[in-house]
N, C-alpha and C positions, 0 to 999 in steps of 0.2 A: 756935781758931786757923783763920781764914781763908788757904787756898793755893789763890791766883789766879795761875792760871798764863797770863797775859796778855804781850802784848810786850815790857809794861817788866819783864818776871820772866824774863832770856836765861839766867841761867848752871845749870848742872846742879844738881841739890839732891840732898845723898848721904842715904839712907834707912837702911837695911841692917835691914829686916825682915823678918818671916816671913810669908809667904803662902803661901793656898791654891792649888793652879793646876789650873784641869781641862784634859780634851783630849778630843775628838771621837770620835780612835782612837788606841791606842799602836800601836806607836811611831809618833812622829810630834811636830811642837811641840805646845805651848797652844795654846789658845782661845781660853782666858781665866783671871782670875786674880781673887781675892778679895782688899784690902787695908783693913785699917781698917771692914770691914762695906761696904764697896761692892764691886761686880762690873763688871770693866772688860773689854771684847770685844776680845780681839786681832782684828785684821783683817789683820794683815801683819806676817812675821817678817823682820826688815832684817840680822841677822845669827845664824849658828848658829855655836859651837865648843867646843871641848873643852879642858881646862888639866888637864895629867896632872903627878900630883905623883909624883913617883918617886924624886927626896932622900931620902926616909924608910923607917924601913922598913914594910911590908905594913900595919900596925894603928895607924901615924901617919900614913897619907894621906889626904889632901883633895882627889878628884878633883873637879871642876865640871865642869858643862854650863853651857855662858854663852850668854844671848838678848837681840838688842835687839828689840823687839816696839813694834808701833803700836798703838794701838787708833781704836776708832770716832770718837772725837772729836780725834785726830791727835795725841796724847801720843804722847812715846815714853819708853820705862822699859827700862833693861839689871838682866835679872833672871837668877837661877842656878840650878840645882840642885848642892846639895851630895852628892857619893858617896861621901862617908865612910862607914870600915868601920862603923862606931857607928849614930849615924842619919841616916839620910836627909830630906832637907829642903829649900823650896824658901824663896829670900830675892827680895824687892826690894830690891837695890843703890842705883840710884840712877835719879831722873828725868831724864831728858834734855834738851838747851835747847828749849821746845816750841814750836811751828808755832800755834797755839794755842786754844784750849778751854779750861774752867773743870775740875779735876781735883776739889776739895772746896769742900764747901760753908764 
């Protein structure tokens, strides 16, 4: 599957999977992040927050850390970390409408 992520390709494309993601220093955002066996360089974090689930009780929540993140070739991806009690885990959400560059081959 070719994902050309070119002018005529504007609208969001929902992913929702797991990646790697490293960081520099904690605390602190990414850097970067691993998807599908490539490695994409964050260059710029466009948004940081937190989504606290507190509905449930202590061993049914799902806290998140939510990132929109650019990288080197001007993608932008809103990615998460999950803080649940169980395990801990980082998703690609979704890609964002991109400014543009080639994401896959």
């Amino acid at each position: 599957m070719r994902n050309d992520l070119s002018d005529a390709q504007r609208e969001d494309i929902f992913v929702s999977e797991e990646i790697e993601v490293y960081f520099e220093r904690k605390p602190g955002p990414p850097t970067s992040f691993r998807w599908r066996g490539k490695d994409f360089k964050i260059v710029k974090c466009k948004f940081q927050g937190r989504k606290l689930d507190f509905g449930k009780r202590w061993w049914q929540r799902h806290h998140k850390d939510y990132y929109i993140v650019e990288d080197e070739n001007r993608n932008v991806f809103q990615i998460y970390y999950n803080r649940g009690p169980r395990r801990r885990y980082w998703v690609l959400l979704k890609i964002l409408r991109m400014a543009q560059g080639e994401l896959m081959d």
